[in-house]
C-alpha positions in Angstrom: 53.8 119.0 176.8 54.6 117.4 173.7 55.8 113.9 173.9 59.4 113.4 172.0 59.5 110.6 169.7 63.1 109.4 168.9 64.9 105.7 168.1 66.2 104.3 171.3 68.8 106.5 173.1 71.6 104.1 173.2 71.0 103.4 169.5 70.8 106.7 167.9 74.0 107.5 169.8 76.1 104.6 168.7 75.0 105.3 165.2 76.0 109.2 165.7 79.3 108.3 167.3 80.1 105.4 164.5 79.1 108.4 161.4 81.1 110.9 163.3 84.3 108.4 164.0 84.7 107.7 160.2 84.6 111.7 159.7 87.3 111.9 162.3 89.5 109.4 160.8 88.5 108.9 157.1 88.0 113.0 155.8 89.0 112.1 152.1 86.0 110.1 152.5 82.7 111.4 150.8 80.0 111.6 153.1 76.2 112.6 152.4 77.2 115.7 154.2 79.7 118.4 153.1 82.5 118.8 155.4 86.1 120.2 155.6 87.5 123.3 154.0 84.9 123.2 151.8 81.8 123.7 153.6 83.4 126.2 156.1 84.2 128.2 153.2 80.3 128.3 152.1 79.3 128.8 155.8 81.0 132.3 155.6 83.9 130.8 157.8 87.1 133.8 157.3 89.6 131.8 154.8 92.2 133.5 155.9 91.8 132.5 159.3 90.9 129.1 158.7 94.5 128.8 156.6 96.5 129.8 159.6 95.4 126.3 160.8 97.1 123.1 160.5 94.9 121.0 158.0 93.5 118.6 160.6 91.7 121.4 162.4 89.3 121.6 159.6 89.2 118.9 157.7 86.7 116.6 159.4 84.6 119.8 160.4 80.8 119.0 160.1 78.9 122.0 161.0 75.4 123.4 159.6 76.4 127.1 160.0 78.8 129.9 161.7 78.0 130.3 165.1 80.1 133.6 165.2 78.0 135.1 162.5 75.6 135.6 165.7 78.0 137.3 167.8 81.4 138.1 169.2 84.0 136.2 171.9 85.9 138.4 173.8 89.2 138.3 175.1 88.9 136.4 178.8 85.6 134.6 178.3 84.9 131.1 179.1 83.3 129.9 176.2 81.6 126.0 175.8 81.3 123.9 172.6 78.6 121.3 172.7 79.5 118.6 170.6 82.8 120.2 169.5 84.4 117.4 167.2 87.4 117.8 165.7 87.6 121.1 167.4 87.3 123.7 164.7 85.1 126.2 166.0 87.1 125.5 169.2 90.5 126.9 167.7 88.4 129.8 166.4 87.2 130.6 170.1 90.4 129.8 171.7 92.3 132.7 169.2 89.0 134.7 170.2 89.5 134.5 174.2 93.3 134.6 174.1 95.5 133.0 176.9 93.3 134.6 179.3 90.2 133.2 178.2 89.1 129.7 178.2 87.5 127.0 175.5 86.2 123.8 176.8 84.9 121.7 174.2 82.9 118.1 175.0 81.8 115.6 172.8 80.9 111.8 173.2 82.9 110.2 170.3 86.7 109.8 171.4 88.1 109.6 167.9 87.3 113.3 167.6 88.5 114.2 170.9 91.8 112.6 170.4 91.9 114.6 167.3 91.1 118.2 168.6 93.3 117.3 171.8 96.4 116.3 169.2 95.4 119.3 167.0 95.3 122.0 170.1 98.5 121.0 171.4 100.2 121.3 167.7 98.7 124.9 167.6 99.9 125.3 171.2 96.1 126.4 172.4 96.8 125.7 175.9 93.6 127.8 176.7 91.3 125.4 174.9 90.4 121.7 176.4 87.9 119.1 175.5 86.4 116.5 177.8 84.6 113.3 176.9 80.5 113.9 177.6 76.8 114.6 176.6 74.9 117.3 175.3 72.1 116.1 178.0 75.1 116.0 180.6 77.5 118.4 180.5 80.9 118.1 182.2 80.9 121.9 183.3 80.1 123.3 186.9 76.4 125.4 186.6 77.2 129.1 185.9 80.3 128.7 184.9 80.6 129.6 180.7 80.2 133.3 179.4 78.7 132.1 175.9 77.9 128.9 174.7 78.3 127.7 171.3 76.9 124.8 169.0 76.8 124.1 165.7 74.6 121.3 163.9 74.4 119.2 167.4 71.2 119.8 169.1 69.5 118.6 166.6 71.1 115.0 166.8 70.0 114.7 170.6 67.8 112.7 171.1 66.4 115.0 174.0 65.9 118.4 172.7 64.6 119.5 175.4 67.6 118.5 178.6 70.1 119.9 176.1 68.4 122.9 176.5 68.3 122.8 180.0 72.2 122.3 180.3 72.7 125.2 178.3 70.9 127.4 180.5 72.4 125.7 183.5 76.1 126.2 182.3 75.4 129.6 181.8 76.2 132.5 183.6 73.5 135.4 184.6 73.4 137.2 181.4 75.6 134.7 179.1 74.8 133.9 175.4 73.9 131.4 173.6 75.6 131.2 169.9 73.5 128.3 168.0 73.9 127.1 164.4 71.6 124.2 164.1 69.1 122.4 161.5 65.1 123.3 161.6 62.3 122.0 160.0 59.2 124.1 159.8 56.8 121.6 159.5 55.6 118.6 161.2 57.2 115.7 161.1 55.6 112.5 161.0 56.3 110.0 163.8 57.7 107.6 161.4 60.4 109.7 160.4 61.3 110.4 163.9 61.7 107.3 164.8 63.9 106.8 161.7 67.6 106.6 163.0 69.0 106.6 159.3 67.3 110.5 159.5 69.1 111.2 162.6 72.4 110.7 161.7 72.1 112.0 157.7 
């Protein structure tokens, strides 16, 4: 099996929490990254859809893609969002599943908890929640989620391969897996791994 090579756990994460708390609370802020209305506009994200939404739902999203382009939620699903945010692709799930569905979001920085969790409750989602936790330790009972969504996350934990494993333990028999994420298809040198500056960027 191949051995992971990552900058210290408890490092990479502080890093990834301090980048993502300034996105949170600073969005007029220009980042190395495209975020906000902007980028989910050229991820394909519905504008009409996304200006129903009080500006705070979107404005410190931070996604790589559109994890709906890979499929549909349907009215009454449980649906999980690893490493949710702000919550915007929460909100979308949470119109998607209606009152009788479900949308549990978790993510480890509070500052964008307490903003998704401010934000839901303005838009009167009382269907969607978001706990505080890890990608490699999800807060969710095993078979429990219909589909599972995540967008630009996975690749930001440091192991790829636990992540996984949650996934597919949250899961129920014959549940999907909706995943918008960054790959690299070619070898990447040790050095680079190791690099927490790369991590986060």
């Amino acid at each position: 099996m191949a051995v992971q090579v990552a900058p210290e756990t408890e490092v990479l994460r502080k890093e990834v929490q301090d980048r993502y708390t300034e996105v949170a609370t600073k969005p007029d802020q220009t980042f190395h990254f495209h975020h906000g209305r902007p980028m989910a506009e050229i991820l394909g994200y519905t504008m009409d859809q996304v200006d129903a939404m009080p500006p705070q739902a979107v404005e410190s999203f931070a996604g790589v893609g559109n994890p709906f382009s890979v499929g549909s939620i349907q009215p009454g699903e449980t649906v999980l969002d690893i490493g949710s945010g702000a919550g915007f692709d929460c909100f979308i799930a949470g119109e998607a599943v209606g009152p009788a569905g479900k949308v549990i979001g978790v993510d480890m920085t509070e500052a964008m908890l307490d903003k998704a969790r401010d934000t839901a409750q303005q838009m009167g989602l009382d269907q969607v929640e978001f706990r505080h936790g890890l990608a490699e330790e999800l807060p969710v009972p095993d078979g429990s989620v219909d589909v599972v969504i995540s967008n630009g996350v996975i690749n930001l934990c440091p192991d790829k391969y636990k992540a996984f494993e949650e996934v597919f333990r949250t899961l129920k028999p014959g549940g999907r897996l909706y995943l918008a994420d960054i790959v690299v298809h070619k070898p990447v040198p040790d050095a680079a791994k190791a690099n927490v500056d790369l991590w986060t960027a």
